[in-house]
C-alpha positions, 0 to 999 in steps of 0.5 A, a space after each residue: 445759409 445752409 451747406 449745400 452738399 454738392 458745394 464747398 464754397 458754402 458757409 456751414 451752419 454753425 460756428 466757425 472753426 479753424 478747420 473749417 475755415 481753412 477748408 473753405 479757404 482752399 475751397 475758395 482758393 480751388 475755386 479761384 483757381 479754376 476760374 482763372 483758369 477758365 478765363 485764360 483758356 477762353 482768351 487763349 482760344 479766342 485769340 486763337 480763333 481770332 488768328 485763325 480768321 485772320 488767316 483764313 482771311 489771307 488764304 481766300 484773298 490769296 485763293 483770289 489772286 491765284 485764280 484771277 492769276 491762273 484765269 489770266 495766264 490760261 487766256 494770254 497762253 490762249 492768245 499767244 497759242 491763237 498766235 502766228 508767232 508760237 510753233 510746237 517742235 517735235 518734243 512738245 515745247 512751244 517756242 516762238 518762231 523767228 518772224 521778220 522784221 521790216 528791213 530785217 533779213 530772214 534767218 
C-alpha cells in the first residue's frame, strides 16, 4: 500500500522502522481515541434527545389535563354563575347567597 498523504493510519511503503512504527501507533492510538470519542458523544445525545422526548411527552399530556381542566373549570364557573345561588357584591367577589332550606328559617 502506498501512503496516502492526507492519512497516517496508512502503512509506508518500505521498511518498517521503529520511528515509524511508533508514528503509526500514536496515529492509530489518535485514531482510536476519537472514535470512542464519537461514540460516547453520539450516545451521550442520544440519550439526551431520548429524555428530551420523554419530556416533551409529559409536557403535551400535561398541556392536555391543563386545558381539558380549564375547559371544565370555565364551564362549571359558567354554570354556577347561570346560577340563582352566586351574587356579586360591591367589591367584585362572587359569594354564594344564603338560600333557604325547607324547614329552614331565613337569615
Amino acid at each position: 500500500m502506498e501512503n496516502n498523504i492526507g492519512d497516517p493510519l496508512v502503512l509506508p511503503s518500505g521498511p518498517i522502522t521503529q520511528s515509524r512504527a511508533k508514528r503509526y501507533g500514536a496515529a492509530m492510538y489518535s485514531y482510536v481515541q476519537d472514535q470512542v470519542s464519537q461514540e460516547l458523544k453520539t450516545k451521550h445525545l442520544t440519550s439526551i434527545v431520548r429524555n428530551l422526548k420523554a419530556h416533551l411527552g409529559f409536557l403535551y399530556c400535561w398541556r392536555q389535563v391543563l386545558k381539558e381542566w380549564h375547559a371544565h373549570a370555565e364551564w362549571h364557573a359558567q354554570a354556577v354563575l347561570e346560577s340563582d345561588s352566586w351574587r356579586l357584591v360591591k367589591c367584585g367577589e362572587a359569594r354564594p347567597c344564603r338560600v333557604a332550606r325547607p324547614g329552614h328559617a331565613r337569615a
